[in-house]
MMTF fields as JSON, N, C-alpha, C and O atoms, coordinates in Angstrom:
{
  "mmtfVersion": "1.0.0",
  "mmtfProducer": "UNKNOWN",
  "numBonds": 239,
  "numAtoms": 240,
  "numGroups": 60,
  "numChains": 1,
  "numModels": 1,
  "chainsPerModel": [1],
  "groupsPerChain": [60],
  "chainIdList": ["A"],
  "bondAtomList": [4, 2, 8, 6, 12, 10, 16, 14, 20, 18, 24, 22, 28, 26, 32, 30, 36, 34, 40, 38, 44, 42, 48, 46, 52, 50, 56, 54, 60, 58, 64, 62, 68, 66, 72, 70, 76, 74, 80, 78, 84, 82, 88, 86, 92, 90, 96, 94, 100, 98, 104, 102, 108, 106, 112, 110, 116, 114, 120, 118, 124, 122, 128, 126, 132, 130, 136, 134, 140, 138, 144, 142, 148, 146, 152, 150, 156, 154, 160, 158, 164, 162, 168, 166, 172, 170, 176, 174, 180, 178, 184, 182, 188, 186, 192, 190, 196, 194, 200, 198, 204, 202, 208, 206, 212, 210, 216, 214, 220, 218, 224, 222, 228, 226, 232, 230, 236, 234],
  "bondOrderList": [1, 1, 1, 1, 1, 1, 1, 1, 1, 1, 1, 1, 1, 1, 1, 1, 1, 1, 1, 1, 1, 1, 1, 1, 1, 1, 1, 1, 1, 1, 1, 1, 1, 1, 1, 1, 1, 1, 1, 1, 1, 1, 1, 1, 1, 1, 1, 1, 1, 1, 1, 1, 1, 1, 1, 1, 1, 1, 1],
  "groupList": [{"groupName": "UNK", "atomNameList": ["N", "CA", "C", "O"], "elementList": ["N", "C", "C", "O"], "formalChargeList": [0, 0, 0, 0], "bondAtomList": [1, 0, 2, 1, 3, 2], "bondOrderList": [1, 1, 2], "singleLetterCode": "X", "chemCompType": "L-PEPTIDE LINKING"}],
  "groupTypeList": [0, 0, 0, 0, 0, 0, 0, 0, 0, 0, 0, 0, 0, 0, 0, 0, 0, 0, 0, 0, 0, 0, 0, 0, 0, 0, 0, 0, 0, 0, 0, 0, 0, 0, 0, 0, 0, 0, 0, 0, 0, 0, 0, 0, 0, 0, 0, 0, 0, 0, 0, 0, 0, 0, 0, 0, 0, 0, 0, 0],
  "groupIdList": [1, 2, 3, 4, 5, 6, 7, 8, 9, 10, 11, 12, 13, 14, 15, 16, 17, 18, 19, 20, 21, 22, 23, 24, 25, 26, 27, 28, 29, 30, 31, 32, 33, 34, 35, 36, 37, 38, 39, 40, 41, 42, 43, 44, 45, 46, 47, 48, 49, 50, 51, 52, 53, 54, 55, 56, 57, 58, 59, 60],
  "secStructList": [7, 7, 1, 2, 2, 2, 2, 2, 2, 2, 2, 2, 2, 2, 2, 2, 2, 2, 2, 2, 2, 2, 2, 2, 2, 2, 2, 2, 2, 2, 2, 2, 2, 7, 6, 6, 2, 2, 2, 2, 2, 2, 2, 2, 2, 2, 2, 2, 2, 2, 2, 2, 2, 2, 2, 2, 2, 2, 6, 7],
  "xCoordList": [16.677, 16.46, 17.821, 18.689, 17.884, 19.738, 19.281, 18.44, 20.511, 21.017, 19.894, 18.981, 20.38, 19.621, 18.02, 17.443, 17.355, 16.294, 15.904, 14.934, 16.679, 16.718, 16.857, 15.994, 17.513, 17.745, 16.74, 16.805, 15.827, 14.898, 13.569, 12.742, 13.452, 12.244, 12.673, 11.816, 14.008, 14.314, 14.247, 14.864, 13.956, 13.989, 12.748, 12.254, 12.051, 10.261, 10.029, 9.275, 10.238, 9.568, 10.042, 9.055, 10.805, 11.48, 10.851, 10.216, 10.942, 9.99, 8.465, 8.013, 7.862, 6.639, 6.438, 5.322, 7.166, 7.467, 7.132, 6.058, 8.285, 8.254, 6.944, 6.458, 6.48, 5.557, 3.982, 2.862, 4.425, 3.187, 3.042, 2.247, 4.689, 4.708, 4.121, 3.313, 4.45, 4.207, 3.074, 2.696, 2.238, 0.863, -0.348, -1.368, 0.513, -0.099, 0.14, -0.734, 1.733, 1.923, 0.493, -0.343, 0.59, -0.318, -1.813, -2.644, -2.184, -3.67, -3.578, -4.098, -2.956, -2.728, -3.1, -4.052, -2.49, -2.034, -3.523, -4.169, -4.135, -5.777, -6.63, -7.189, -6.838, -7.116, -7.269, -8.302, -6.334, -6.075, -6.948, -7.435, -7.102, -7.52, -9.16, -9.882, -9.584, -10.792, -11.916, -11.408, -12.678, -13.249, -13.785, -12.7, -14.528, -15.105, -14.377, -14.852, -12.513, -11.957, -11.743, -11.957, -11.372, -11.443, -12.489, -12.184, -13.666, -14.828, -14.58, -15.035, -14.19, -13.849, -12.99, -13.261, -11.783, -10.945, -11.119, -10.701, -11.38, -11.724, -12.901, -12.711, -13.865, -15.238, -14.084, -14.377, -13.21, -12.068, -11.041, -10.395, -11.301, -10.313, -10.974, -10.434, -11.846, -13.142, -13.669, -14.096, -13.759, -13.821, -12.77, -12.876, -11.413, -9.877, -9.6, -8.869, -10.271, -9.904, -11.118, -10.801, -12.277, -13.27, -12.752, -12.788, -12.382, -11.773, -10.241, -9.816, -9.91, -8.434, -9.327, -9.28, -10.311, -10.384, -11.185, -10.969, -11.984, -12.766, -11.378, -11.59, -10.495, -9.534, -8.592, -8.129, -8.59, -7.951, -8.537, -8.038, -9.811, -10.759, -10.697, -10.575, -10.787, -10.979, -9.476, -9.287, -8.579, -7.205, -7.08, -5.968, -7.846, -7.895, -7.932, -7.971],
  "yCoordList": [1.474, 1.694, 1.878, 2.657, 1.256, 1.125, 2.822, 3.629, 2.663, 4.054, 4.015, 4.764, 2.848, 2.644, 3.08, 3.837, 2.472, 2.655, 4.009, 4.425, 4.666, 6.604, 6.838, 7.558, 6.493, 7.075, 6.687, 7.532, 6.06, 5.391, 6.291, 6.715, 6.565, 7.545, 8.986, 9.859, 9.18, 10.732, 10.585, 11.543, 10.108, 10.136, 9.561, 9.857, 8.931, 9.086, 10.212, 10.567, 11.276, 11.954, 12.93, 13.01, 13.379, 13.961, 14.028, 15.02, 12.677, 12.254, 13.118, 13.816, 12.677, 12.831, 14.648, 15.069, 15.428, 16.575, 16.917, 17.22, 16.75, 16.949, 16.806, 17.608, 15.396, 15.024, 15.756, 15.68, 16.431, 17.533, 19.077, 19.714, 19.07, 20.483, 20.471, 21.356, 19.473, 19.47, 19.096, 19.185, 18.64, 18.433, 20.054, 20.58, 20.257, 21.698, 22.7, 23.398, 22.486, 23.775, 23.505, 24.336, 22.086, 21.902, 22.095, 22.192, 22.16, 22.15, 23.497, 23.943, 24.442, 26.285, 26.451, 27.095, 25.988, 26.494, 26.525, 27.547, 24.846, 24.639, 25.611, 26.436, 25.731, 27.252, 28.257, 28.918, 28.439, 30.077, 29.695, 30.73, 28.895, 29.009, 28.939, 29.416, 28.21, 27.374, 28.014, 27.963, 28.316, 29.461, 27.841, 27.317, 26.953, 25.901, 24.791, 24.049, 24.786, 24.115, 24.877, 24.292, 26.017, 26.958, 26.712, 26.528, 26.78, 26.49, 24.973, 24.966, 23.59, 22.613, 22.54, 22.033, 23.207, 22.867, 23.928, 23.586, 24.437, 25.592, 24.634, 24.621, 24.011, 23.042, 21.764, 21.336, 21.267, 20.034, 20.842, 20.4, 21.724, 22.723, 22.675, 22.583, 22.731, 23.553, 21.881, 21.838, 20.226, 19.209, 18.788, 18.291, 18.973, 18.483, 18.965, 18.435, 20.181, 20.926, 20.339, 19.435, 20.741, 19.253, 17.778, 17.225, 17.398, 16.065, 16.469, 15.786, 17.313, 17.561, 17.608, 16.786, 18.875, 19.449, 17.703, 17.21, 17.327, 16.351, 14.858, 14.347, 14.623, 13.918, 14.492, 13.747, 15.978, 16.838, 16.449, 16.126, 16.288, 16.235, 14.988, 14.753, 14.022, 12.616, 12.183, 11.317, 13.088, 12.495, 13.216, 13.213, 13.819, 14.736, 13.984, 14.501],
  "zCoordList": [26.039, 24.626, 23.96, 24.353, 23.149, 21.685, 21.664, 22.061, 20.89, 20.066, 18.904, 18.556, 18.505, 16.654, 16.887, 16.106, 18.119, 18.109, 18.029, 17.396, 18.679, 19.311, 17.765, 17.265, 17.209, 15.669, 15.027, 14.134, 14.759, 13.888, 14.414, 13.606, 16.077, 16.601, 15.855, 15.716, 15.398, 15.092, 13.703, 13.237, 13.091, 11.451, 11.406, 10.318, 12.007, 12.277, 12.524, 11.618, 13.373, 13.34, 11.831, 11.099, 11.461, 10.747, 9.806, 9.45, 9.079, 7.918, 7.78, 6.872, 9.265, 9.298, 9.655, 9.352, 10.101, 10.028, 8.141, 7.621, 7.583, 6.252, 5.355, 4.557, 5.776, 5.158, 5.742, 5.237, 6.936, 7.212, 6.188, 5.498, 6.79, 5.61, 4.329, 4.049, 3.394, 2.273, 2.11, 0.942, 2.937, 2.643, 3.213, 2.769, 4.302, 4.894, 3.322, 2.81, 2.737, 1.58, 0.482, 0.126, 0.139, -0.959, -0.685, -1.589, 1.006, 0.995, 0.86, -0.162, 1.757, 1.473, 0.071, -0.371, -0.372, -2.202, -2.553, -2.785, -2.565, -3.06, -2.201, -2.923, -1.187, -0.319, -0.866, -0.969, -1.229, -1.791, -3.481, -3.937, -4.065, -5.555, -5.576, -6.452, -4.367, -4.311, -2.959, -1.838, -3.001, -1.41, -1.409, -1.158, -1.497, -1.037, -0.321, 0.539, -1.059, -0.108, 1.285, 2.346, 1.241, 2.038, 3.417, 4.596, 2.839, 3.863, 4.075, 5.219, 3.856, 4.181, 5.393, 6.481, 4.963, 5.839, 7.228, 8.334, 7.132, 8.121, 9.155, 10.371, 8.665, 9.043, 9.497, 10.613, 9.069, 9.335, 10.922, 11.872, 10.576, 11.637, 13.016, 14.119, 12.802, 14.129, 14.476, 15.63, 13.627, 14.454, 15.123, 16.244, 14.38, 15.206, 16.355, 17.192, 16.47, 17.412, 18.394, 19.167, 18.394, 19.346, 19.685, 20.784, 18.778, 19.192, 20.346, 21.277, 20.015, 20.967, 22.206, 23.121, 22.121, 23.544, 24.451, 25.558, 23.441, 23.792, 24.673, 25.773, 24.038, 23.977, 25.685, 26.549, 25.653, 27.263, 27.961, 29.039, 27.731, 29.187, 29.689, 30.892, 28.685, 29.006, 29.821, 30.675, 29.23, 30.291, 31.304, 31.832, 31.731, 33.111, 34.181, 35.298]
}
């Protein structure tokens, strides 16, 4: 694997780092104003997390 390539995987992730934060700050924010998004994401929380465990097992 180049250098360039190693650099292009590190500013991929970087990006996509950032672009978590700022989407994690803005869903928090609607969270805190809204109890129904609240109960959404919490219900979005509890399938991601099924799909992970579901996703462990299968690579076992």
């Amino acid at each position: 694997m180049s250098k360039s390539a190693l650099v292009n995987i590190a500013k991929g992730v970087a990006v996509g780092m950032v672009a978590g934060a700022v989407v994690g700050y803005a869903g928090k924010s609607a969270a805190d104003e809204n109890p129904k998004i609240r109960k959404k994401i919490t219900r979005v929380k509890r399938t991601a997390n099924d799909v992970a465990d579901t996703a462990k097992y299968m690579f076992k």
